[in-house]
Rosetta silent file (secondary structure, phi, psi, omega in degrees, C-alpha in Angstrom):
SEQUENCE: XXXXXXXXXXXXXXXXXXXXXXXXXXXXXXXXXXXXXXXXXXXXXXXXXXXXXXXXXXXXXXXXXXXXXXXXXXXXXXXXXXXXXXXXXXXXXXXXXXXXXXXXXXXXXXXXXXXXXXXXXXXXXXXXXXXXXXXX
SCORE:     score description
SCORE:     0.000 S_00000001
   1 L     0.000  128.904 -178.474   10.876   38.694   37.806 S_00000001
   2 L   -66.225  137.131 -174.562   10.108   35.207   37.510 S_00000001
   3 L   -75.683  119.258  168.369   13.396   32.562   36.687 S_00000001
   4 L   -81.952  143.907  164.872   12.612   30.612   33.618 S_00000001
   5 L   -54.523  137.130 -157.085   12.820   27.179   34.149 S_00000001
   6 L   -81.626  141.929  163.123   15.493   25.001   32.852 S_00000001
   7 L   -98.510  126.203 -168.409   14.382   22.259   30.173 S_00000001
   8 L  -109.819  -35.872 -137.665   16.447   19.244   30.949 S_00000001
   9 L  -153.231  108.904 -166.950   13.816   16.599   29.833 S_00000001
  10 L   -49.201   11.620  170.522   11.014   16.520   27.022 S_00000001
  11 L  -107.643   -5.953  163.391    8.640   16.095   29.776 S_00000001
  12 L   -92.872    3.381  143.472    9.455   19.486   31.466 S_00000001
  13 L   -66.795  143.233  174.333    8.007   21.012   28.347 S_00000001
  14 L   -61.450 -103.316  165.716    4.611   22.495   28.713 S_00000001
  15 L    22.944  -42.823 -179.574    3.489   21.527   25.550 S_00000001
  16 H   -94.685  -39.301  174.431    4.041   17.890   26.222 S_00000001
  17 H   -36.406  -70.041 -178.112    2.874   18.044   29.843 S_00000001
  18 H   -25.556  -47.958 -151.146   -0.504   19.778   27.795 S_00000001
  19 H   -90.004  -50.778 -162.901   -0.731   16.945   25.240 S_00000001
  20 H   -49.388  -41.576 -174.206   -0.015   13.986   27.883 S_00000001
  21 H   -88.289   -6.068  132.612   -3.109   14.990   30.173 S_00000001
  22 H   -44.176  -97.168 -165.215   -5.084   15.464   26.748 S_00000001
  23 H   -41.644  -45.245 -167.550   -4.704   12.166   25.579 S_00000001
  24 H   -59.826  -40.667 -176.151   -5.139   10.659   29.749 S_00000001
  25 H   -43.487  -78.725 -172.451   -8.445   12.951   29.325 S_00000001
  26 H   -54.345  -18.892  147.491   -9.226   11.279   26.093 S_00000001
  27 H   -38.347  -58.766 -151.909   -8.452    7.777   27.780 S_00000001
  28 H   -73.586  -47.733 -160.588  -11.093    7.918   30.064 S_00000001
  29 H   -55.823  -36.650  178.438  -13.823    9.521   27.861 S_00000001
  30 H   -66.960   -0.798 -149.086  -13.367    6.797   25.341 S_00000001
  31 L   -91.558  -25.902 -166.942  -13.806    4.305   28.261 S_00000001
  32 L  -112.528   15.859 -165.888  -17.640    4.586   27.850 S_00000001
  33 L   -75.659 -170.059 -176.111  -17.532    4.710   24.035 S_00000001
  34 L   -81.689  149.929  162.883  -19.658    1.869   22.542 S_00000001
  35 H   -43.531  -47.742 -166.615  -17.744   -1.567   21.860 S_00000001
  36 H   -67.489  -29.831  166.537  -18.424   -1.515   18.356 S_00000001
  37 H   -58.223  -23.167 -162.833  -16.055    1.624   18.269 S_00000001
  38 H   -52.488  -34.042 -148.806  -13.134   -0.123   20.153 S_00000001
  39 H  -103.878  -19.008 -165.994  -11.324   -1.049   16.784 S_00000001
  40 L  -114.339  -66.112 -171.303  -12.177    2.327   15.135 S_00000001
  41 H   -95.143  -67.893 -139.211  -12.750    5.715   16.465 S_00000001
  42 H   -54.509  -43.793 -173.175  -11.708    4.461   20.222 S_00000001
  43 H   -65.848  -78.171  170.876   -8.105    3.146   18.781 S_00000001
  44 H   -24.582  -42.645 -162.810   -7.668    6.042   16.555 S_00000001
  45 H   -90.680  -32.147 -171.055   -8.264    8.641   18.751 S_00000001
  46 H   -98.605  -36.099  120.896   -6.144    7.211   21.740 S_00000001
  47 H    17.231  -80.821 -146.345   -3.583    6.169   18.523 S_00000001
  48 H   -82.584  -37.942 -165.704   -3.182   10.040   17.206 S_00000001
  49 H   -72.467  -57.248  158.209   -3.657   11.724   20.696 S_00000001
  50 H   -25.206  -62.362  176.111   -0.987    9.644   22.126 S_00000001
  51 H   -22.025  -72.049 -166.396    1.504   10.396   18.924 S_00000001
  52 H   -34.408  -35.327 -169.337    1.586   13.995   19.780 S_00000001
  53 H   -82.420  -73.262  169.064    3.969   13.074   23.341 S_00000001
  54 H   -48.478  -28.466  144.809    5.947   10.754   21.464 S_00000001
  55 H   -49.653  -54.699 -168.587    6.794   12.989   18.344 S_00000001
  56 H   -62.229  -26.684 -179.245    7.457   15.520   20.860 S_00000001
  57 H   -89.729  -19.363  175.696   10.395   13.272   22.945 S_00000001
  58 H   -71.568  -40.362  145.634   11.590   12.168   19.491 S_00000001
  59 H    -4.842  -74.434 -174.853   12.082   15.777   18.562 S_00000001
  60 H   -85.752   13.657  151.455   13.814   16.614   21.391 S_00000001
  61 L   -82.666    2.309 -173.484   16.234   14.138   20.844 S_00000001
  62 L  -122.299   38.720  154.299   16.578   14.998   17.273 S_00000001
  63 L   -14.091  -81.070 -166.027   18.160   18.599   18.672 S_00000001
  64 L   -59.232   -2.161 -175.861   21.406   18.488   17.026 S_00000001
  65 L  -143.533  102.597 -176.646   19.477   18.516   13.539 S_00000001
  66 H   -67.231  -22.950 -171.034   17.036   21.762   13.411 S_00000001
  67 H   -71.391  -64.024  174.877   15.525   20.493   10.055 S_00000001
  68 H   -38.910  -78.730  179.603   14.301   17.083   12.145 S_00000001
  69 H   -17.905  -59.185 -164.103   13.534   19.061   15.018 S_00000001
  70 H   -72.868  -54.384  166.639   11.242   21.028   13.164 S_00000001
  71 H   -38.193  -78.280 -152.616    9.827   17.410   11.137 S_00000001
  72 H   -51.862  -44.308  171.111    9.221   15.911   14.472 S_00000001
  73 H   -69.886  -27.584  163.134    7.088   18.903   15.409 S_00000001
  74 H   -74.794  -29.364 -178.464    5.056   19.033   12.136 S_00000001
  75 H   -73.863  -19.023  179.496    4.603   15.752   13.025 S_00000001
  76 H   -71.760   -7.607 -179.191    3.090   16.283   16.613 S_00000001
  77 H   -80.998  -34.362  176.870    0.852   19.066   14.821 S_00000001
  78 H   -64.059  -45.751  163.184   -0.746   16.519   12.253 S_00000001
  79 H   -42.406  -60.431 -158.886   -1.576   14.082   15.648 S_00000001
  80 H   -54.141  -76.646  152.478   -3.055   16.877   16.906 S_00000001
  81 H   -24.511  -20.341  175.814   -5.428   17.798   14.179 S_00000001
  82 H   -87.391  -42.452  161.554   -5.714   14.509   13.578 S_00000001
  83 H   -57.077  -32.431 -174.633   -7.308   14.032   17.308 S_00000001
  84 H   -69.186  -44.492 -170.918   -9.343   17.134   17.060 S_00000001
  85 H   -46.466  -64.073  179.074  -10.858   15.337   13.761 S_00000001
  86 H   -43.564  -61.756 -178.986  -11.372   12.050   15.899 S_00000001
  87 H   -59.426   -7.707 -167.147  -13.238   14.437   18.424 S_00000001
  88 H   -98.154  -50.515  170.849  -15.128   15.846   16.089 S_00000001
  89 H   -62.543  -22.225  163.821  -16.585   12.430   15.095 S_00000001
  90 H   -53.810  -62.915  168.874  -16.926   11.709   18.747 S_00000001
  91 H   -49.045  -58.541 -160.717  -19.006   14.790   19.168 S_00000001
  92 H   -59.690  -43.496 -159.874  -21.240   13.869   15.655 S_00000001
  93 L   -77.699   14.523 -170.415  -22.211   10.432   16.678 S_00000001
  94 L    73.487  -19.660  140.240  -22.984   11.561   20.017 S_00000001
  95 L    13.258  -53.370 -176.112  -20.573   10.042   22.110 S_00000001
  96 L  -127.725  151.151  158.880  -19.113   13.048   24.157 S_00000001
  97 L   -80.752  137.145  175.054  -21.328   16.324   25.429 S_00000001
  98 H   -50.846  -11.981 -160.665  -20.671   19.650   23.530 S_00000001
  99 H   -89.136  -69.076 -159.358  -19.032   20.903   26.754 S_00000001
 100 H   -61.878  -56.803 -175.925  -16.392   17.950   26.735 S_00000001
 101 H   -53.295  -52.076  162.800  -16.047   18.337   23.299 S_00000001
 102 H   -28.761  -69.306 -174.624  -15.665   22.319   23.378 S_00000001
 103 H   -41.847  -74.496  166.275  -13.401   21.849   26.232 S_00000001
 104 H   -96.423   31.499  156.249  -10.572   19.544   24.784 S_00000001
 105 H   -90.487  -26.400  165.255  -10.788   20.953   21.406 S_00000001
 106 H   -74.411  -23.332 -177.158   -9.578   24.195   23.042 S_00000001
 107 H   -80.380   -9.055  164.271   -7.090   22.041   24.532 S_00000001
 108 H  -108.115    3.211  175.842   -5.733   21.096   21.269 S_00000001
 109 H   -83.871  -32.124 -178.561   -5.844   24.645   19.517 S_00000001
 110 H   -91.550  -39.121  148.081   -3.193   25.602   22.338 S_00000001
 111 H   -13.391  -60.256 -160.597   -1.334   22.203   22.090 S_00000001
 112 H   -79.067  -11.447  160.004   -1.235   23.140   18.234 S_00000001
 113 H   -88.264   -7.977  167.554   -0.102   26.358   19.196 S_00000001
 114 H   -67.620  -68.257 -163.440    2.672   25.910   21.496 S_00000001
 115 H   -46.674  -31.019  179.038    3.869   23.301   18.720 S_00000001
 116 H  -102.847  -22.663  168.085    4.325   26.219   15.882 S_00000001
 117 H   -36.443  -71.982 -173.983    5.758   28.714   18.582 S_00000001
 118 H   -32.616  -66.710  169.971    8.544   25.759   18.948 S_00000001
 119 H   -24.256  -68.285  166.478    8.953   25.576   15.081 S_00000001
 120 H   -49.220  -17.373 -159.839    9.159   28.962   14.880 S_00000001
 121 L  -150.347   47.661 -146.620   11.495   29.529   17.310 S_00000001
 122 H   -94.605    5.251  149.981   13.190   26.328   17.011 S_00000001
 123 H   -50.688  -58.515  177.842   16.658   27.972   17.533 S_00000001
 124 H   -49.039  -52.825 -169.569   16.124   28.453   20.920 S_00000001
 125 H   -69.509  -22.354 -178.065   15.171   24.518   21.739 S_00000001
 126 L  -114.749  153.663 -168.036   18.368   23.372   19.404 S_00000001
 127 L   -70.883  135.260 -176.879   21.858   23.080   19.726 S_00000001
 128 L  -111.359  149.687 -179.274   23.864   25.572   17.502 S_00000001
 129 L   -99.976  122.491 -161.620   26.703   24.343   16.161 S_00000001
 130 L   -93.497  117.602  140.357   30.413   26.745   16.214 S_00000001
 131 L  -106.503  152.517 -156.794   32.513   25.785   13.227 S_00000001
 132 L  -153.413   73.370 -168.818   35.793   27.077   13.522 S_00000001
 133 L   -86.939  125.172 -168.242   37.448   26.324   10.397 S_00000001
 134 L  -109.836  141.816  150.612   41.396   27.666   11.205 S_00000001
 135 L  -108.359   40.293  173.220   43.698   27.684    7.542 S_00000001
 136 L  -106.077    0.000    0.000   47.061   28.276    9.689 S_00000001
């Protein structure tokens, strides 16, 4: 039986590992987008895809409060969706091959699904708190 690994550090979640080499994907591919894009889809897209990493270490720093925790993760789910959109627009204007596009749009349906496992199950990733109210 395999040992699960200890999470010490929001970068030994999968989920962010997933999203960071997303967005470095989506770095390069914008690298050839047209100039006139640079201010608009190219920004946006490297913008929302980015987010998703950075929600995720604010998250796990917002532990101690399961309500945040859980914010900070709707918010890396809206980046996501919000990049798949950007890719989608990517796709329309021609920009990216249906392949590329296929490819890390599956890479953000399992990004957004790691991200509602965590929600769901957001007990595990946060600190529970013992009160131990004594009247003696």
């Amino acid at each position: 039986m395999e040992k699960k690994q200890e999470i010490r550090h929001f970068r030994d979640l999968a989920v962010y590992q997933k999203a960071f080499g997303s967005a470095m994907k989506i770095y390069e591919i914008t690298k050839s987008f047209p100039k006139d894009e640079i201010y608009s889809l190219v920004d946006q897209i490297r913008r929302s895809s980015r987010s998703i990493c950075s929600s995720l270490a604010e998250a796990w720093r917002k532990r101690k409060y399961i309500a945040v925790f859980k914010n900070k993760l709707t918010d890396a789910m809206q980046e996501a969706s919000e990049t798949q959109s950007w890719l989608e627009f990517s796709f329309a204007c021609d920009y990216i091959e249906e392949n590329i596009f296929n490819e890390i749009d599956n890479e953000y349906e399992q990004i957004l699904s790691m991200l509602n496992s965590m929600e769901k199950n957001a007990n595990k990733f946060c600190f529970q708190k013992v009160h131990n109210f004594s009247t003696s």
